[in-house]
C-alpha positions as CSV (number, residue, x, y, z in Angstrom):
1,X,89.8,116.7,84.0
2,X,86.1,115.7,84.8
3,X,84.7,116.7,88.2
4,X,85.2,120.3,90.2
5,X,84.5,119.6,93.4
6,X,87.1,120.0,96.2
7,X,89.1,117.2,94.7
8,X,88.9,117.9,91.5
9,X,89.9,121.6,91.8
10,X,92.8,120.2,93.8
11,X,93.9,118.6,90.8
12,X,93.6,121.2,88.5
13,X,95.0,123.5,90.5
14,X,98.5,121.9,91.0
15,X,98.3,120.3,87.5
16,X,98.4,123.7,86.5
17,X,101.1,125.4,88.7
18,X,103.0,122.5,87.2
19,X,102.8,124.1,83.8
20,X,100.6,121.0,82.7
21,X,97.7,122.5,80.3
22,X,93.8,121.7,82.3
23,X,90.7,121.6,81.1
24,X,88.5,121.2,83.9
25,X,84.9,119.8,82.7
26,X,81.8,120.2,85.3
27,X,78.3,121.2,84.8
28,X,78.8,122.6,88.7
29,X,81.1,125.5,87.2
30,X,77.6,127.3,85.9
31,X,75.0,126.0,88.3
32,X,77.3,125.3,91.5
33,X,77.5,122.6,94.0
34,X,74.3,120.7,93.8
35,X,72.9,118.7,96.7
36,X,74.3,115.1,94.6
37,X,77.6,116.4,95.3
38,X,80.1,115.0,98.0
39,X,81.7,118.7,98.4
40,X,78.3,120.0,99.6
41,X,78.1,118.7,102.8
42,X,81.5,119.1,103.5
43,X,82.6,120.8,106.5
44,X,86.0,120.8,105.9
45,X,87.5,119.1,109.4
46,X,91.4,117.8,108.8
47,X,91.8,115.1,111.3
48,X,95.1,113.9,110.5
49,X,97.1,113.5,113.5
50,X,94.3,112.0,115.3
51,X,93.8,109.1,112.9
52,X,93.8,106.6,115.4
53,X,96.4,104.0,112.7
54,X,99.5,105.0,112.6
55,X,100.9,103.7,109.2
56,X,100.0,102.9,106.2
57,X,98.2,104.4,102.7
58,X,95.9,105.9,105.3
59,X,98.1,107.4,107.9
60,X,100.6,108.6,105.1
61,X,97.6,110.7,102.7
62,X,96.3,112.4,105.9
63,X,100.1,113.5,107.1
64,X,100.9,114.8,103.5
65,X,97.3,116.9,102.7
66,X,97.9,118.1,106.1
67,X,100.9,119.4,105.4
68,X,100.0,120.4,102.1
69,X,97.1,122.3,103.0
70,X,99.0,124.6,105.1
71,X,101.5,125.1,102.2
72,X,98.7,125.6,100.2
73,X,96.6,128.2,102.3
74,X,99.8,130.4,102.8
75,X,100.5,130.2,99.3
76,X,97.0,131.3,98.2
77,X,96.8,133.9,100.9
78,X,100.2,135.8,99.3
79,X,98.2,136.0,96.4
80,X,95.4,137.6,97.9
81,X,93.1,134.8,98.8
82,X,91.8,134.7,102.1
83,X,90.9,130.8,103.3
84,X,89.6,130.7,106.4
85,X,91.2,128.6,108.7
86,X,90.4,127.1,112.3
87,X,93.3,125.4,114.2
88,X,92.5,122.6,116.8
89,X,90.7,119.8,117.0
90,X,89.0,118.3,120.0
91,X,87.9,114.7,120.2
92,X,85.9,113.9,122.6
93,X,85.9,110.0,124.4
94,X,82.6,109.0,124.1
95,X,83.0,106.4,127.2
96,X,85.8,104.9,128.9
97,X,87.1,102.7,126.7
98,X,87.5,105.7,124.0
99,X,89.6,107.6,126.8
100,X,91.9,104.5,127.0
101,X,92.3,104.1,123.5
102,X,92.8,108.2,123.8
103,X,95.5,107.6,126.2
104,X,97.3,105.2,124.1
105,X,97.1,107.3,121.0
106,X,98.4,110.6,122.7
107,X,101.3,108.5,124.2
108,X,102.3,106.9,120.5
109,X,101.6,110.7,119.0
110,X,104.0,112.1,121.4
111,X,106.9,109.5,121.1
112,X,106.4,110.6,117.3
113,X,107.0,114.1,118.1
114,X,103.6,115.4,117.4
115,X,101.9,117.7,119.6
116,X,98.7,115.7,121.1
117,X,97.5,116.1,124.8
118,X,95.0,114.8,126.8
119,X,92.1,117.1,128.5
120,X,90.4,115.0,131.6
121,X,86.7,115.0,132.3
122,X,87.3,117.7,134.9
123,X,89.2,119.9,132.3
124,X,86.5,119.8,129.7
125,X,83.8,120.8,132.4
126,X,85.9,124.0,132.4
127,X,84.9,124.9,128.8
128,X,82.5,126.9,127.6
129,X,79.9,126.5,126.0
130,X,79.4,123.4,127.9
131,X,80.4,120.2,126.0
132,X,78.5,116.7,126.4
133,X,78.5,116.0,130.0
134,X,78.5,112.1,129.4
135,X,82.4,113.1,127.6
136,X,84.8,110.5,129.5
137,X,88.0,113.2,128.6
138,X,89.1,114.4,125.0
139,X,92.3,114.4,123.1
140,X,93.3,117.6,121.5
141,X,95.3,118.0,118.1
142,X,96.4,121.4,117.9
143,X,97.9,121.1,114.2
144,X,94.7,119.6,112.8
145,X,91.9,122.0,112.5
146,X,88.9,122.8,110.1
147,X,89.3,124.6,106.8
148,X,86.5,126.4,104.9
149,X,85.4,124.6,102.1
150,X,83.9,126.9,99.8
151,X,86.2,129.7,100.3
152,X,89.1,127.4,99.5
153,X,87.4,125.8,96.6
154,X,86.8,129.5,95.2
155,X,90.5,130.5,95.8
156,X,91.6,127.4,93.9
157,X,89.5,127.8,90.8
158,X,90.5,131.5,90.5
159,X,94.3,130.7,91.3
160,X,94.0,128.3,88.2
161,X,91.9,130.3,86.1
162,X,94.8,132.9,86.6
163,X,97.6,130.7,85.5
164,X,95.9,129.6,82.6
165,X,93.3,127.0,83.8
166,X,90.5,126.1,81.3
167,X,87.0,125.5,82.2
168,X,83.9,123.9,80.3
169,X,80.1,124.0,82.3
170,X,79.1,121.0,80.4
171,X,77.9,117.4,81.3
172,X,80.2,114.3,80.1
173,X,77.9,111.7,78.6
174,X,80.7,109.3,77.5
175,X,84.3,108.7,77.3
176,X,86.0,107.2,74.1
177,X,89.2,105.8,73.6
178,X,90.7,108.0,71.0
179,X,93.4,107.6,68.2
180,X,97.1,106.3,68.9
181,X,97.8,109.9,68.6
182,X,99.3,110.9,72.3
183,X,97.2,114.5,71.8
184,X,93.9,112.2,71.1
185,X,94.4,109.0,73.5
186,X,91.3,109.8,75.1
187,X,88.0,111.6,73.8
188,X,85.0,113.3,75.7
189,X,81.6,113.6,74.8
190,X,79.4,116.5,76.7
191,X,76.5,117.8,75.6
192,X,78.4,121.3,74.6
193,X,80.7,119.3,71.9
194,X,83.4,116.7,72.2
195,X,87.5,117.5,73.4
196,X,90.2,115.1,73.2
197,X,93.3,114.7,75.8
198,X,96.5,112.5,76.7
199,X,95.5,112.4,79.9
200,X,92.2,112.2,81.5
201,X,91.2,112.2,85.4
202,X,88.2,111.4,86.4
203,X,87.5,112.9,89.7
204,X,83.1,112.5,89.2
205,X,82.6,111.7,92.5
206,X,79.5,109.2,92.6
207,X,79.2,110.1,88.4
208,X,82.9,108.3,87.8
209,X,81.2,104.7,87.8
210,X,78.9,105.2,85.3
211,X,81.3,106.8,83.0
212,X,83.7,104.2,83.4
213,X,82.1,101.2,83.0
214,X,81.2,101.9,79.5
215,X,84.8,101.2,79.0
216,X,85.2,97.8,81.0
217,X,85.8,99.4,84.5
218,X,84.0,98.2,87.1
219,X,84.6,100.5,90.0
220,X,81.5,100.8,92.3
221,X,80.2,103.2,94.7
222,X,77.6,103.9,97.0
223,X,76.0,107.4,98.0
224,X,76.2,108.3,101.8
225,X,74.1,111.0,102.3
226,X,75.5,113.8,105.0
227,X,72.9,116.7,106.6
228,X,74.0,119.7,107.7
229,X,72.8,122.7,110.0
230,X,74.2,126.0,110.7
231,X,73.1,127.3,114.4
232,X,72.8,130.2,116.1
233,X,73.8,129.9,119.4
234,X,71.8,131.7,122.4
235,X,73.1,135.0,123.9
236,X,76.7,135.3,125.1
237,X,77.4,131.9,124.0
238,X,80.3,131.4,121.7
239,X,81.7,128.7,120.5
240,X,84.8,130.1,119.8
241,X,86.1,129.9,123.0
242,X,86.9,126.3,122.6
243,X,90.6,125.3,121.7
244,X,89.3,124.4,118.1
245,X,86.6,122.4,116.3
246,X,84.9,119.7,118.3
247,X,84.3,116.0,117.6
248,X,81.7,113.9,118.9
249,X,80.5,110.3,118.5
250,X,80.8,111.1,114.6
251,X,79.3,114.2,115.0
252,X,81.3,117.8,114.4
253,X,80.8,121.0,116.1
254,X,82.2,123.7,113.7
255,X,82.4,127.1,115.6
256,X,81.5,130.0,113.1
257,X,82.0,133.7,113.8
258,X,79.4,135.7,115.1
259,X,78.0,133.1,117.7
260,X,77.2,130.7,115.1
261,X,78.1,127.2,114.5
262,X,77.7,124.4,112.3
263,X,76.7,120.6,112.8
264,X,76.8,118.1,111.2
265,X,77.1,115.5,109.2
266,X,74.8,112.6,109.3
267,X,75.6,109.3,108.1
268,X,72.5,108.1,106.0
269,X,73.5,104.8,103.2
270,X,71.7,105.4,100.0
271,X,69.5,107.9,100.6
272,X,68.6,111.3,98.5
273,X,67.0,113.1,100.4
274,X,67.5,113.5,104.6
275,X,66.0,111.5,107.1
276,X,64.4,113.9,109.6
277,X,64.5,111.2,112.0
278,X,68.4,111.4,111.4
279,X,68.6,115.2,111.3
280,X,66.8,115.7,114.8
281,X,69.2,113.1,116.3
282,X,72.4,115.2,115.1
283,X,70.6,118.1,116.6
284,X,70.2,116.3,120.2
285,X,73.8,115.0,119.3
286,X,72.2,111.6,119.8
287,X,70.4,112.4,123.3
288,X,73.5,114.5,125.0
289,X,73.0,117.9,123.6
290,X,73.9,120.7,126.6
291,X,70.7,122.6,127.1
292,X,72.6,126.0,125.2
293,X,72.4,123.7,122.0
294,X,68.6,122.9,122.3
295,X,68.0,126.6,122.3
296,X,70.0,127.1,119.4
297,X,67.8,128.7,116.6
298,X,68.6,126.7,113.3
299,X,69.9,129.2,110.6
300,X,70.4,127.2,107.1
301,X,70.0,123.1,106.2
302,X,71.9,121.4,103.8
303,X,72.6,117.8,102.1
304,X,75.5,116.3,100.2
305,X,76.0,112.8,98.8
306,X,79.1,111.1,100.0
307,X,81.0,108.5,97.3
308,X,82.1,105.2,99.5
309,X,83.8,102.6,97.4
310,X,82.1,99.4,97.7
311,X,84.9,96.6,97.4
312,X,88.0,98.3,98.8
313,X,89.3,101.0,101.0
314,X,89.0,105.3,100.5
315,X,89.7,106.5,98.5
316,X,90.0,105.2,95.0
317,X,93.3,106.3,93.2
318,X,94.2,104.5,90.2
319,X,95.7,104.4,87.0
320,X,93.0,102.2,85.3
321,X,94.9,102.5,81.4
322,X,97.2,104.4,80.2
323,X,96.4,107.9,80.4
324,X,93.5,107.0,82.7
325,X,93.0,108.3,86.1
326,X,90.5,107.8,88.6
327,X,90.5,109.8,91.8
328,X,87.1,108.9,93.6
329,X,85.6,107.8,96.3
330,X,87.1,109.7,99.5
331,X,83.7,109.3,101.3
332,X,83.6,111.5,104.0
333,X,87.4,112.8,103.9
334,X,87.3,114.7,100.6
335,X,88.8,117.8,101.9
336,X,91.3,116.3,103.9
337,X,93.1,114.0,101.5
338,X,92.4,116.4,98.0
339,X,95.9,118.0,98.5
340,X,97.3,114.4,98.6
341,X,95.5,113.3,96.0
342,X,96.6,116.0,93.5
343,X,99.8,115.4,94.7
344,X,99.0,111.9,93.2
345,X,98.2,112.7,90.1
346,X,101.1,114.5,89.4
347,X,103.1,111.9,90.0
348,X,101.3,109.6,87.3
349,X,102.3,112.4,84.9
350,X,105.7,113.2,86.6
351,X,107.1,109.8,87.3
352,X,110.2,111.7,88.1
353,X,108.9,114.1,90.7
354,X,108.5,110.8,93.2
């Protein structure tokens, strides 16, 4: 198993409370999440029931990680984890036409038995902190919600560490097809020695090209780079108080405890390091930041790079060969759908768990 970000952990994790035998390889298990990594500017927003399709690959990942994650969470809570975990998610309409297509959704979501409701423009003006002004209405999501990324990524590589998980700081540099043996079908070279496995996943993030094409595998993606600022807010102002995380024109409003609260992430195409053009935009949220946000003192700044697949949709889950998996390429939904996509890749190895 190459790659321990959120995904990749996700893998390993339920791999492993499968009874399947892991070895999870990452240089990120010694250094940590670097600034390249997809998981680092992560907020860790599920927006499933708000997904404005309503079938499809698309629709049907978002619905099973959201369900998973809450199996999940409970599951590593019992044994002793704590995950924090936000419920609610408010999208706001960013003009009329987004309240119409609001109105439609919330009308389809409720026929479907799911719990959506419409707040008007009046209704938001009674929330504090004060939201956008220019906000048309908002439709809230009560089971979707915003789950801690690092803390969850922690409880996961401990819970598998526990049941037996093994883990190898090193940097791939290439992957060999191995012997007929099934024990051997696939070799990998880091710089800390060579293993061999039946199976391999490759869950690299924007590394998984590069170590794929080597072997005739074209898969392609491009970095989105995503900023990141942690607030805190003026006096008396918390952000907590809302009915869950907020949603803006592409921009997220994450309340934290103790009046803070995070922002971000920018959208920036093949960039490695932030724009601060970019960054001062998601701090003005575009031009419609309330005047409590522009007083906001800026706590912490940080950057991750985003894998998007360049000729087909997110994310990228595919048995390239036998034995071969690639998992890659969930752009800027990497928390949301990891559950689903170990989910996955257990059914590539447990054709009879479908």
């Amino acid at each position: 198993m190459i790659g321990a970000g959120v995904v990749g952990l996700s893998v390993a994790w339920l791999l492993g409370q499968h009874g399947h035998r892991v070895e999870l390889i990452d240089p990120a298990l010694a250094e940590g999440q670097s600034s390249q990594a997809g998981s680092s500017a992560a907020l860790g927003l599920l927006m499933a029931q708000v997904f404005r399709r309503s079938s499809g690959r698309g629709w049907r990942l978002r619905q099973q990680s959201l369900a998973l994650w809450q199996h999940w969470r409970q599951l590593l809570e019992q044994r002793g984890y704590a995950i924090p975990w936000r419920a609610g998610l408010l999208q706001l309409a960013s003009n009329e036409q987004e309240w119409l297509a609001q109105v439609r959704l919330a009308e389809a979501r409720q026929k479907q038995g799911l719990p959506l409701r419409l707040l008007s423009r009046d209704a938001l003006q009674e929330l504090t902190p004060a939201l956008p002004a220019a906000a048309a209405g908002a439709l809230l999501s009560p089971e979707d919600g915003q789950i801690d990324p690092l803390p969850a990524m922690a409880a996961l590589l401990q819970d598998a560490r526990h049941h037996g998980l093994l883990t190898r700081a090193a940097r791939v540099e290439r992957l060999e097809r191995g012997s007929s043996s099934p024990d051997a079908r696939w070799r990998i070279a880091t710089d800390a020695g060579v293993c061999s496995s039946e199976w391999l996943v490759v869950a690299a993030g924007l590394g998984s090209p590069q170590l794929l094409q080597p072997l005739g595998h074209s898969r392609p993606q491009s970095p989105v780079l995503g900023q990141a600022l942690e607030l805190q807010l003026p006096a008396g102002c918390d952000a907590e108080r809302w009915p869950g995380s907020v949603s803006w024109d592409g921009i997220n409003l994450v309340p934290r405890p103790g009046g803070r609260l995070w922002l971000g992430a920018t959208v920036e195409p093949g960039l490695s390091e932030g724009s601060p053009e970019a960054l001062a935009e998601l701090r003005q949220l575009a031009g419609h930041a309330p005047e409590w946000l522009r007083e906001a003192k800026p706590l912490r700044h940080w950057q991750g790079l985003r894998a998007r697949p360049d000729d087909r949709p997110a994310p990228v889950l595919e048995q390239l060969e036998p034995g071969l998996l690639l998992a890659s390429g969930h752009y800027r939904n990497g928390v949301l759908l990891a559950p689903a996509t170990a989910d996955w890749v257990l059914q590539q190895l447990e054709p009879s768990s479908r």
